[in-house]
Structure formats: structure tokens, C-alpha cells
C-alpha angles and dihedrals in degrees: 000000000000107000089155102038104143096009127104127228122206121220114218119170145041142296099321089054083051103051095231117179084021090078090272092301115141142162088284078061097049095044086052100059095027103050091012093251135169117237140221112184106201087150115109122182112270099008116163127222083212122041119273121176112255089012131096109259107221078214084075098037087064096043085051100061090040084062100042084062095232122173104213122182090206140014125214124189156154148190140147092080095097095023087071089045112097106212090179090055093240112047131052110247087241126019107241097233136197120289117205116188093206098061134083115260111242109259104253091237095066099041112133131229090230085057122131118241091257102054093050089042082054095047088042093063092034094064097040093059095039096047095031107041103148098057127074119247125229114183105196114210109204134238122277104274128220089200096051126077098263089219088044097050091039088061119034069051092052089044090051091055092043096062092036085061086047102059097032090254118155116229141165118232103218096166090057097023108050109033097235103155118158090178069092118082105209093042087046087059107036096045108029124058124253088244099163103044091250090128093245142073111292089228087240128053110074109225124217090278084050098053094039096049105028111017113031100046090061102042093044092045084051096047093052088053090050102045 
């Protein structure tokens, strides 16, 4: 079947968008040969939805293809899944923040670097559909994570599906829907590569099994309801 024969998608997010560990084969890969898709990879590994000093800033990804002038038919992207990580050991990468409905998103252009998850996911959405208004929007929640806090993950996701309600934005619940959890071990190492040599799955990149079962059934049904 080719849905999305002649139609672009856009890649937002981070490594799971990418595909890392999977030989950079994500779900933009899988749309492609799937629902005959082309295909803009933005995503970069380890990318942030808030800043966060030495790794790519979503916030950026998005300006970039503003300013590259493309014309996408539908958007799919992702974050939160490194913001909730605490490279330092104590800290999340990016405080999770406050969300209020009622208030303007910040233009994306004038997002700091000092600004709360929340406000950069808003913005985020905000400027897709602004700048892109004519392509339908797909946010991706990722998988439940046996190397992230549980509390932490449940809620910068919750945060995320909050402001995609909000704002009328379409998304797929991976972590509730799917059943993905690598807190698991033997669906952490079934279903996620073993990126990093420990003889084991990683937790978090899905590897070719983990996209085909968990991730890509639910994206691609959404997307034929959405096109």
C-alpha cells in the first residue's frame, strides 16, 4: 500500500526518530518503504526539546527547516525522551516547567536557551502549525524506558499530550498504547539494540523487531486516518 505515495513527511526528534543503533533507520525509513513516503530527516541522536549545552536543540531543527522553505504534507516528531535523562546524575537536562492553555506560545524564533520543556514543546507545535499549515502534524510519544526516572518519563510525556490536546495536534502514545516497556529485560533485549557493546539492549533504541511490532503499527494506522 502507498498512502503516502507523492507526499513528504518531515522528521522532528531525536534518536528514536533517527533510527540510531538500527543503522539509522527510523520510523521516516519505515514510512518510506511502507506508505511510499518521502522522507526529510531534521532528527539528530540525543537532541533535546529544551537546550542543553554539546546536543542538538529540536527547537533548531524546527527553525531550520522554516528557514530552508520546505513544503511537508505531514510532520512527525518527538522530545522529552532526553530532556528527562540527568546526565549530571542529579538534575534533569531541562526542568519540566508549567503549561498554561490560555497563553500564547513563544514565537520559535525567540525561544531561550534558560526555557522550561514546556514552553520549547509549545513553541514547537505552535510553529509547525504556523509555518506548515497545510500538513498534518503527528507528535510520537516514545516507549516506557528501563534507563529514565518512571515518574520523570510519565510526566514530561504527559506534559507533551497535554499541550498536543491543547492545541488540536494529533499524536500516538506509544508508551500507553503499545506495551513497549524495557524496563523488561527481556523486552529490553529483544526489542532495543545493543547500541553501546554491554551485551544487552540499551533500553532505548528500538531495534528493527521494536519498530516493526510497537512503534510503526500505530504511527502508520494514524497517519491513514489523517491523510
Amino acid at each position: 500500500m502507498c498512502a503516502l505515495k507523492g507526499r513528504t513527511v518531515l522528521l522532528i526528534g531525536d534518536s528514536i526518530m533517527y533510527g540510531s543503533g538500527n543503522g539509522d533507520y527510523g520510523p521516516g525509513e519505515y514510512l518510506r518503504d511502507d506508505l511510499g513516503a518521502d522522507i526529510l530527516k531534521y532528527c539528530v541522536g540525543g537532541a533535546r526539546t529544551g537546550y542543553y549545552e554539546g546536543r542538538s536543540w529540536i527547537v533548531e531543527q524546527v527553525r531550520k527547516a522554516i528557514t530552508d522553505g520546505v513544503r511537508p504534507d505531514v510532520v512527525l516528531f518527538d522530545g522529552m525522551t532526553n530532556d528527562c535523562y540527568m546526565t549530571d546524575g542529579e538534575h534533569f537536562d531541562v526542568p519540566l516547567g508549567e503549561f498554561v492553555s490560555e497563553k500564547k506560545p513563544v514565537d520559535i524564533f525567540e525561544v531561550a536557551k534558560t526555557d522550561s520543556f514546556s514552553v520549547c514543546f509549545d513553541a514547537i507545535v505552535y510553529a509547525l502549525k504556523t509555518f506548515f499549515p497545510d500538513a498534518r502534524l503527528l507528535y510520537m510519544r516514545n516507549h516506557r524506558m528501563g534507563r529514565r526516572e518512571e515518574k520523570a518519563q510519565c510526566e514530561y510525556g504527559e506534559m507533551a499530550l497535554d499541550i498536543c490536546r491543547s492545541r488540536d495536534v494529533d499524536f500516538v502514545d506509544i508508551y500507553a498504547d503499545s506495551g513497549l516497556d524495557t524496563f523488561d529485560p527481556e523486552m529490553r533485549d529483544l526489542y532495543t539494540n545493543d547500541t553501546y557493546g554491554w551485551g544487552r539492549g540499551d533500553c532505548t533504541h528500538p531495534n528493527d523487531e521494536g519498530y516493526r511490532r510497537f512503534y510503526m503499527p500505530l504511527i502508520e494506522e494514524k497517519i491513514k486516518t489523517m491523510i
